[in-house]
C-alpha positions as CSV (number, residue, x, y, z in Angstrom):
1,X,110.8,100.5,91.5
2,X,110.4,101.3,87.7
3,X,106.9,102.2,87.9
4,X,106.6,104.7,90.5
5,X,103.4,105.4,89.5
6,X,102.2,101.9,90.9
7,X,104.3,101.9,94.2
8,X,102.9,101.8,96.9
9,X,104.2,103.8,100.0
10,X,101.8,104.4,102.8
11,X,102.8,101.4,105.1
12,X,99.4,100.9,106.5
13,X,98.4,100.1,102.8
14,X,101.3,97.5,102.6
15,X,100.4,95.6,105.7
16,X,96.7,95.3,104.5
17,X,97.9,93.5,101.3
18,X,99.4,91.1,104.0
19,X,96.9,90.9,106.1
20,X,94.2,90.2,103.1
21,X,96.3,87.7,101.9
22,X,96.1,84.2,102.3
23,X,99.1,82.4,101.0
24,X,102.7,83.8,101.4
25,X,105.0,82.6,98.8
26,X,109.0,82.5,100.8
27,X,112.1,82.7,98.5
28,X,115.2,81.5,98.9
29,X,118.2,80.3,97.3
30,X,121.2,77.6,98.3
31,X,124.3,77.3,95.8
32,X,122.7,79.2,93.0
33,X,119.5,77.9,92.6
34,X,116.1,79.6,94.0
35,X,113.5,78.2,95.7
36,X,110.2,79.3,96.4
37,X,107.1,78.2,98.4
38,X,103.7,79.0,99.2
39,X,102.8,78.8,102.9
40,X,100.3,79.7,105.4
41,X,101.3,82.6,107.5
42,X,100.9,85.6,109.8
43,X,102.1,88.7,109.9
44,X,102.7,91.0,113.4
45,X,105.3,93.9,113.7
46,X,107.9,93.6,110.9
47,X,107.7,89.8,111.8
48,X,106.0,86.8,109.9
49,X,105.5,83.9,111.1
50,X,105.1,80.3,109.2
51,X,104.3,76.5,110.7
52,X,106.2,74.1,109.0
53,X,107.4,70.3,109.0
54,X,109.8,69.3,111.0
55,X,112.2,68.1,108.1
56,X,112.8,68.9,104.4
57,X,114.2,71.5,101.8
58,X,113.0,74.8,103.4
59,X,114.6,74.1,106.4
60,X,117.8,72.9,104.9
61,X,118.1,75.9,103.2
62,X,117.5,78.1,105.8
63,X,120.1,76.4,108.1
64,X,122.9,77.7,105.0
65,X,121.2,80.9,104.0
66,X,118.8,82.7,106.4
67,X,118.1,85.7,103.7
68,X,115.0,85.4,102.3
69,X,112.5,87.3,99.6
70,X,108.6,87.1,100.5
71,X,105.5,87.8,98.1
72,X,101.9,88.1,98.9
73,X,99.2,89.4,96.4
74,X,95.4,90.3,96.3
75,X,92.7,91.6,94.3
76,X,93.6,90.0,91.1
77,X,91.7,90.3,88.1
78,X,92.6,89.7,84.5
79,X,91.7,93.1,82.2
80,X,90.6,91.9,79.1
81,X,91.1,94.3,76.2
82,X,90.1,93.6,72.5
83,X,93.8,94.5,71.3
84,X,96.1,91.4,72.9
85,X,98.7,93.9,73.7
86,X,96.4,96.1,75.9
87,X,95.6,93.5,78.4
88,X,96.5,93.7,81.4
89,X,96.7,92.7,85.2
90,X,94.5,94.4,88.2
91,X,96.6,93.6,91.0
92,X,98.0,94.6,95.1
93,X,101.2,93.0,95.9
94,X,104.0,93.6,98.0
95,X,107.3,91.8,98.0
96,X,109.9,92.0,101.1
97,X,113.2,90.9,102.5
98,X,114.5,90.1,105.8
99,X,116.2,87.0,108.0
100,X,115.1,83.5,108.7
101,X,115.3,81.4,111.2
102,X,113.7,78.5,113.6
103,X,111.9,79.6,116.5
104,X,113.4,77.4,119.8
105,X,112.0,79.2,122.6
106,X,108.5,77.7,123.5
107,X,106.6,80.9,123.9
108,X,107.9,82.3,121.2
109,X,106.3,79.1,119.0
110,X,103.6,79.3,121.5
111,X,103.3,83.5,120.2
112,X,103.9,82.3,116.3
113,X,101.4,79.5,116.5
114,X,98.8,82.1,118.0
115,X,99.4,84.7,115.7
116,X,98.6,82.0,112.5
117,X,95.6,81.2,113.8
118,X,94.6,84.7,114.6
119,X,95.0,85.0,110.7
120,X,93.4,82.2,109.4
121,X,90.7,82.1,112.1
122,X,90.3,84.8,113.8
123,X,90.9,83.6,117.5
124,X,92.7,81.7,119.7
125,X,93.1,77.9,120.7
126,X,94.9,76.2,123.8
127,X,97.7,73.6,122.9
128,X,99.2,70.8,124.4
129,X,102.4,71.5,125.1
130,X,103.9,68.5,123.8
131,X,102.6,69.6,120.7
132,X,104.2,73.0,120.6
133,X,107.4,71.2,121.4
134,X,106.9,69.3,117.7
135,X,105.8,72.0,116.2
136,X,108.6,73.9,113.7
137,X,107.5,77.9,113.8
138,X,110.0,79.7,111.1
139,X,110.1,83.6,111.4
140,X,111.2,85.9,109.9
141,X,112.2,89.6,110.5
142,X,111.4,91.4,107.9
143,X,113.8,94.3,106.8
144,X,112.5,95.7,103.8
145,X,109.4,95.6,102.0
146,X,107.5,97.6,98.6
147,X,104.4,97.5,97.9
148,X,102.7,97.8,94.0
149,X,99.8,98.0,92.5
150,X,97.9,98.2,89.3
151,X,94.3,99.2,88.4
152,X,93.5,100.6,91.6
């Protein structure tokens, strides 16, 4: 990181930015050419979790090329500045890399679906297990990640 004045190291601090965060943005590239979406997620020990269709470009990609880049960012806040080259950005972020792939095993859906909902809700639900069956759970294990920040 070039700014080491803005990293972030204390761990606990970088899974707050993903657990305050409400969109995950998942990178990744086939032939060349990058790809990036924002999805809903969750995040529990070194392992995010993401629902997603049951067809189409993310999961084509991931079939060829299961490394991935992930971004999440809070707190932001444009710092105006009556000079435009002193503006600036208030910002948390933290960006990390691991391995994708498609969850099979029912529980383990069962586990991913739970632990999005945890997120986004903040409890539980039962499910029909015909619809965990249809349901496409990516994860990811997460093998690196930095965290930065800027006016805080």
């Amino acid at each position: 990181m070039r700014r080491k004045d803005r990293e972030i190291t204390d761990i606990a601090l970088i899974e707050d930015v993903i657990r305050n965060s409400l969109v995950c943005r998942l990178g990744m590239s086939r032939n060349d050419q990058p790809y990036v979406v924002p999805l809903c997620f969750a995040y529990n020990d070194n392992t995010l979790y993401f629902h997603s269709a049951g067809e189409g470009l993310k999961l084509e990609i991931l079939q060829q090329n299961p490394n991935v880049c992930v971004e999440f960012d809070i707190d932001q806040k444009v710092v105006q500045d009556d000079k435009p080259c002193k503006w600036s950005m208030k910002y948390r972020s933290v960006i990390g890399f691991g391995k994708g792939s498609v969850v099979e095993d029912l529980e383990e859906k069962k586990k991913g679906l739970d632990a999005i909902m945890q997120h986004y809700a903040g409890r539980s639900f039962e499910y029909v297990e015909a619809a965990i069956e249809n349901t496409v759970i990516i994860k990811v294990e997460v093998e690196s990640m930095t965290g930065k920040k800027s006016g805080f």
